[in-house]
C-alpha positions in Angstrom: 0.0 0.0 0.0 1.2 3.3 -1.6 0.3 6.0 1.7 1.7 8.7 0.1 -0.5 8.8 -3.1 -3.4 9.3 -0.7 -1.7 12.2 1.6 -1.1 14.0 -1.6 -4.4 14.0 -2.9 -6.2 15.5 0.2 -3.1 17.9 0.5 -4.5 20.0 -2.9 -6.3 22.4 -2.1 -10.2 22.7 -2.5 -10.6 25.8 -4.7 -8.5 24.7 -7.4 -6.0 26.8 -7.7 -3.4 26.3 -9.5 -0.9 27.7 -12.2 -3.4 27.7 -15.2 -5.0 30.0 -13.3 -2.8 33.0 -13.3 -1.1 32.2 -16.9 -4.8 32.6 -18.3 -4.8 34.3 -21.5 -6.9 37.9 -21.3 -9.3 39.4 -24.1 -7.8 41.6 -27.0 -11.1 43.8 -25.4 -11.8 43.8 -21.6 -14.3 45.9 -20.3 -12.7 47.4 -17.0 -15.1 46.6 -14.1 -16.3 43.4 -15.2 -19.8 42.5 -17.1 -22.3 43.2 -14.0 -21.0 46.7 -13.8 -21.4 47.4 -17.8 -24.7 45.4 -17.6 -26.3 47.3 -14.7 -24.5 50.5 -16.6 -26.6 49.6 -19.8 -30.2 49.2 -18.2 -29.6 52.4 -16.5 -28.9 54.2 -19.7 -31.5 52.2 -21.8 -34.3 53.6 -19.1 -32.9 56.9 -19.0 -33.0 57.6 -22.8 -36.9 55.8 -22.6 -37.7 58.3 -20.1 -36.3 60.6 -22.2 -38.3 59.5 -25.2 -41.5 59.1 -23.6 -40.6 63.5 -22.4 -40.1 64.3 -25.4 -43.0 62.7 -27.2 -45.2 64.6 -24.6 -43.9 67.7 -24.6 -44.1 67.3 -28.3 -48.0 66.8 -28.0 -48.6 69.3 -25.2 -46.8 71.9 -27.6 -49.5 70.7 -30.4 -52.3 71.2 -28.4 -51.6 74.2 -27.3 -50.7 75.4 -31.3 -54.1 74.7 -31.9 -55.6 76.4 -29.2 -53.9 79.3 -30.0 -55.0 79.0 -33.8 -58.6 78.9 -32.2 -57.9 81.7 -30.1 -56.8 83.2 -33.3 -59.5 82.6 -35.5 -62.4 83.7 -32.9 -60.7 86.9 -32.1 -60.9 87.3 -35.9 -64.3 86.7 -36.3 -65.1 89.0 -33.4 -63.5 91.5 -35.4 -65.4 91.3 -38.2 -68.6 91.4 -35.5 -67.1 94.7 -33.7 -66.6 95.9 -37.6 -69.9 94.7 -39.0 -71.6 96.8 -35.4 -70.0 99.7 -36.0 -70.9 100.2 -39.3 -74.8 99.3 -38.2 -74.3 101.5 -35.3 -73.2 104.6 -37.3 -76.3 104.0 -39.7 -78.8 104.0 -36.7 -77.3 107.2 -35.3 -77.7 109.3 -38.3 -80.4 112.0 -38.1 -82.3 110.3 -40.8 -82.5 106.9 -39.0 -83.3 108.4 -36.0 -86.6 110.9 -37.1 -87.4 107.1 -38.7 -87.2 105.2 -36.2 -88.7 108.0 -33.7 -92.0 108.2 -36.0 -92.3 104.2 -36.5 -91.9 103.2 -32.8 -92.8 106.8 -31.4 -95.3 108.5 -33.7 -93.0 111.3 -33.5 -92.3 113.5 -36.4 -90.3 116.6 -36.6 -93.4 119.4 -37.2 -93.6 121.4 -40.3 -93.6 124.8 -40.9 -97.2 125.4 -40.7 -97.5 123.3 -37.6 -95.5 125.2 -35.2 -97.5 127.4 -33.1 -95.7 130.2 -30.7 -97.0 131.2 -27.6 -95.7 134.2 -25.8 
């Protein structure tokens, strides 16, 4: 019986280190900090610039809406310039003497007296 074989086989030790180990060959391109670190670093970007994406497609949309509320905003306050314009010009018809002495002796029966009507009294 052969002791020694046996001693030297529980003598290694359990991790399995050895020379291989530290005469390992390396990559032409290592990442410095190992793949966790470059993975975690990746996921982090990749929600960052989806974040980012998802701002700027809502702020994209919030500046449409309010475009066309200001084209609304625009178009009513045209149209109630063409009101103000169209009342002023109907206004300035109903305030000439004409209108008025027409309107007075439709609504009014009121009529501006002729000469033969007006009577003095003293």
């Amino acid at each position: 019986m052969n002791y020694q074989n046996s001693m030297q086989y529980l003598a290694q030790p359990a991790l399995g280190l050895g020379f291989r180990q530290s005469l390992r060959r390396r990559r032409a391109f290592d990442l410095p900090g190992g793949n966790m670190l470059w993975l975690a670093a990746v996921k982090i970007i990749l929600l960052a610039l989806a974040l980012v994406f998802c701002l700027n497609l809502w702020l994209g949309s919030a500046a449409t809406r309010i475009n066309d509320s200001i084209q609304a905003i625009e178009a009513k306050r045209h149209e109630l310039k063409n009101d103000e314009i169209t009342l002023l010009a109907e206004r300035a018809s109903l305030m000439s003497e004409n209108q008025v002495r027409k309107r007075a002796g439709e609504k009014l029966a009121l009529f501006v007296p002729a000469t033969q009507q007006v009577f003095q009294l003293r």
